[in-house]
C-alpha positions as YAML, in Angstrom:
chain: A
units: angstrom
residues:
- id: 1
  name: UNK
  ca: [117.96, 114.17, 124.09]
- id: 2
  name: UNK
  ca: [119.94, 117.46, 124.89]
- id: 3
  name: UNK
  ca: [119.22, 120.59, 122.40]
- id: 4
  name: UNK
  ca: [121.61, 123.52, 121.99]
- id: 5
  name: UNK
  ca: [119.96, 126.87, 120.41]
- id: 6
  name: UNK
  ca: [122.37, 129.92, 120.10]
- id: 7
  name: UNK
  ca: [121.12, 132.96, 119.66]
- id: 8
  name: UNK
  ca: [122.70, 136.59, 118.20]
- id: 9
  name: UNK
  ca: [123.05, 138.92, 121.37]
- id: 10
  name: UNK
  ca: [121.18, 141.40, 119.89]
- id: 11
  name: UNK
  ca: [117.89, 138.70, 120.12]
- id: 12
  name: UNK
  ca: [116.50, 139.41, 123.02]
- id: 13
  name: UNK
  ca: [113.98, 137.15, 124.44]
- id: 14
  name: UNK
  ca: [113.77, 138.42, 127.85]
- id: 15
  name: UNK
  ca: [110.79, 141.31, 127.46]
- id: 16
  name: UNK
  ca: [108.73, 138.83, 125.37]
- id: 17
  name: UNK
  ca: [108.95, 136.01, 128.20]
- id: 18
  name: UNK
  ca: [108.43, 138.49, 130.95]
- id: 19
  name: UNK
  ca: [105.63, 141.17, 129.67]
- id: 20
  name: UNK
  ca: [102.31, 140.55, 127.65]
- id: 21
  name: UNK
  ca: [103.30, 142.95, 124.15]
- id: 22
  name: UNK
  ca: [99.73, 144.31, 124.57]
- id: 23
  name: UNK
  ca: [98.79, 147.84, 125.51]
- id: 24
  name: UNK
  ca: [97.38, 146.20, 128.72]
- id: 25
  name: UNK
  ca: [99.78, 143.95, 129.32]
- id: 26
  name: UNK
  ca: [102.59, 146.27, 129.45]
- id: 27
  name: UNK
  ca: [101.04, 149.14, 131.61]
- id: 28
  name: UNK
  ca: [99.69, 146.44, 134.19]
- id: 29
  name: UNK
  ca: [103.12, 144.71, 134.06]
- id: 30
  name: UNK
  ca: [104.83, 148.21, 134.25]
- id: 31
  name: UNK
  ca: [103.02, 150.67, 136.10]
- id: 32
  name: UNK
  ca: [101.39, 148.41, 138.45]
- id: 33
  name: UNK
  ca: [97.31, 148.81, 137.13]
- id: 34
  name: UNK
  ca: [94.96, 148.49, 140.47]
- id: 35
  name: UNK
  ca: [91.14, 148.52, 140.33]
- id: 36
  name: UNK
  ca: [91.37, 150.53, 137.08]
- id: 37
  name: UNK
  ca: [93.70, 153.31, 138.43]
- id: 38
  name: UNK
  ca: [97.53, 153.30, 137.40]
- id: 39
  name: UNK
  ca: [100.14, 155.63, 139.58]
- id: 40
  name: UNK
  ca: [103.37, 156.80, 137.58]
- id: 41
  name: UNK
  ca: [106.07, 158.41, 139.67]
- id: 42
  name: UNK
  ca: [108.06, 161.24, 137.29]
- id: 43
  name: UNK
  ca: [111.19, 162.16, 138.46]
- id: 44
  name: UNK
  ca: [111.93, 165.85, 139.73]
- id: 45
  name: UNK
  ca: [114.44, 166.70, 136.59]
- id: 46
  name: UNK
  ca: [112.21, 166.24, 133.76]
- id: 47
  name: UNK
  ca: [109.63, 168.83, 132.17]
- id: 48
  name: UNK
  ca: [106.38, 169.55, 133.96]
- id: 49
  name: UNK
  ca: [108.01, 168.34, 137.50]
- id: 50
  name: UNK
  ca: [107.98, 169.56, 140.60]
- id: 51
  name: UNK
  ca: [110.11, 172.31, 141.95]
- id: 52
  name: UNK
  ca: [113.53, 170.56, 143.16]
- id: 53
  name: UNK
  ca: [115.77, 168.78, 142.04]
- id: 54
  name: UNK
  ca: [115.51, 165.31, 144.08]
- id: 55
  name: UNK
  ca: [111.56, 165.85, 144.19]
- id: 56
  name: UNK
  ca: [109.35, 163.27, 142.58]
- id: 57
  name: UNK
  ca: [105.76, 164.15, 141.20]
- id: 58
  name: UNK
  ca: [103.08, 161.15, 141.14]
- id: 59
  name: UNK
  ca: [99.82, 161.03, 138.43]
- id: 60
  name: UNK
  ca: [96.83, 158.74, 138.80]
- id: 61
  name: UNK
  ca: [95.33, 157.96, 136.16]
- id: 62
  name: UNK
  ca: [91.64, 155.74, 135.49]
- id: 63
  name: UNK
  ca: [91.75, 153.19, 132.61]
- id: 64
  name: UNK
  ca: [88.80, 151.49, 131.83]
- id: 65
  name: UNK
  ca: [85.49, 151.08, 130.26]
- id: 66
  name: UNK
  ca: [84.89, 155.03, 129.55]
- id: 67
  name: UNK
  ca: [88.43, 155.40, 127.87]
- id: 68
  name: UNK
  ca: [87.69, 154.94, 124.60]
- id: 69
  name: UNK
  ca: [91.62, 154.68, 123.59]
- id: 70
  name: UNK
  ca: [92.26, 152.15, 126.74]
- id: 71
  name: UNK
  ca: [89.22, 150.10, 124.77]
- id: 72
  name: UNK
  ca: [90.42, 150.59, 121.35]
- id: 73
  name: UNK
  ca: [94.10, 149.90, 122.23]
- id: 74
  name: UNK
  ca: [94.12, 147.30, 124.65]
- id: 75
  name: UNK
  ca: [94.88, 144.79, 123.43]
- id: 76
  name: UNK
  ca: [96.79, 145.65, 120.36]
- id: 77
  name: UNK
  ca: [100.53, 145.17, 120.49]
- id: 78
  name: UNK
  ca: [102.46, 148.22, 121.97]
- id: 79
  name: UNK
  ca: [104.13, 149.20, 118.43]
- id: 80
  name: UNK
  ca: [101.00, 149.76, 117.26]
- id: 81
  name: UNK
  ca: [99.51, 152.21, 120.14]
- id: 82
  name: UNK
  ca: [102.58, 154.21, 119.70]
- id: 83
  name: UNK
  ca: [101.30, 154.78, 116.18]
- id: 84
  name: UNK
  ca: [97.93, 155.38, 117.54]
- id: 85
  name: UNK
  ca: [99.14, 157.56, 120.00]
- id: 86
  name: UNK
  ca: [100.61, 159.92, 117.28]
- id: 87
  name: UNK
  ca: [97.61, 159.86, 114.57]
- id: 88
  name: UNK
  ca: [95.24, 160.81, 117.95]
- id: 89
  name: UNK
  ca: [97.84, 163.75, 119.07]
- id: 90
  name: UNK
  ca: [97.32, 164.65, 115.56]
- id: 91
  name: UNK
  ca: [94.30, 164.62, 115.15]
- id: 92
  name: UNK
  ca: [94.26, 166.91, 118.59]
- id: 93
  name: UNK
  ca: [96.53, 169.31, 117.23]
- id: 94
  name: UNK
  ca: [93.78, 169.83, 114.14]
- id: 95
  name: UNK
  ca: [91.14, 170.15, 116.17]
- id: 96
  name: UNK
  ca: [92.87, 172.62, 118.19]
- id: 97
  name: UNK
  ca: [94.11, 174.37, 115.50]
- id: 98
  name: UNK
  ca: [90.67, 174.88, 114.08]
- id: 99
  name: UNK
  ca: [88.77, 176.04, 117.06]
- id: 100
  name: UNK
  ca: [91.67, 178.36, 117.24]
- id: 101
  name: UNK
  ca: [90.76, 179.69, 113.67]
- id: 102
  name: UNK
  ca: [87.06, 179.90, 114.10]
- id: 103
  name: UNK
  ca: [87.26, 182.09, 117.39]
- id: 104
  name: UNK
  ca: [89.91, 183.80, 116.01]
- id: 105
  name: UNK
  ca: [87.38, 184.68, 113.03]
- id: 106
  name: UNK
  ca: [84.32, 185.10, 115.42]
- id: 107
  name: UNK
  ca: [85.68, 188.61, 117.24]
- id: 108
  name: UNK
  ca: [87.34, 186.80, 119.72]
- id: 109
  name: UNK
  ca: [89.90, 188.34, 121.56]
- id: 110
  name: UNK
  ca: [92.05, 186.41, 119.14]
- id: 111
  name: UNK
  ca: [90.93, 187.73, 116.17]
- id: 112
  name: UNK
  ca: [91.03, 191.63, 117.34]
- id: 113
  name: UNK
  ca: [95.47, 191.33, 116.87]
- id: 114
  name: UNK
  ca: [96.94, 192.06, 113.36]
- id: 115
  name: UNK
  ca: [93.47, 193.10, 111.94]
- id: 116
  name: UNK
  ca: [94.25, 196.59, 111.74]
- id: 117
  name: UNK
  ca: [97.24, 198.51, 111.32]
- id: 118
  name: UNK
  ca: [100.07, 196.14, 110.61]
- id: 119
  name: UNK
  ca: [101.37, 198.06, 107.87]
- id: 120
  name: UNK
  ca: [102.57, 200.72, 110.28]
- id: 121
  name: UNK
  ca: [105.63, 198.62, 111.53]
...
């Protein structure tokens, strides 16, 4: 017996049939994961690439048991690493920010600026 679905065109069911919606999943599916290792390829135009404008720039990177956010994250769905991803660049940024503060406060080279004299200018 014949069925007939119809579906709104802004329904998509093509990435859900063709990728996993895991954090693994999608970077095995996408950037082609090998033996733990995953190449990207940036393009020439973008920030932090190569000198040129047709040059490409490639990155390896290793995935795997000693990554604690490839462990963590793998197999969540990718909505929810991107929200990882933020809360842990975050959470860098505070970290930063207080090392930052204590050598600034230690007589660091950091700390020697605006200590004396700023009421000069």
């Amino acid at each position: 017996r014949p069925l007939l679905v119809l579906f709104d065109r802004n329904f998509d069911l093509t990435p859900q049939l063709q990728h996993a919606w895991t954090y693994h999943g999608m970077v095995h599916d996408c950037f082609g994961l090998k033996l733990g290792r995953t190449t990207i390829t940036t393009a020439g135009d973008g920030p932090g690439a190569a000198i040129g404008p047709s040059s490409s720039a490639k990155k390896s990177y290793d995935v795997g048991p000693g990554d604690f956010f490839w462990e963590e994250n793998g197999g969540r769905p990718f909505p929810k690493v991107a929200e990882e991803v933020e809360m842990q660049l975050n959470k860098y940024k505070e970290d930063m920010a207080a090392i930052n503060a204590h050598t600034a406060g230690s007589g660091g080279a950091g700390g020697q600026t605006g200590q004396f004299g700023d009421e000069d200018e």
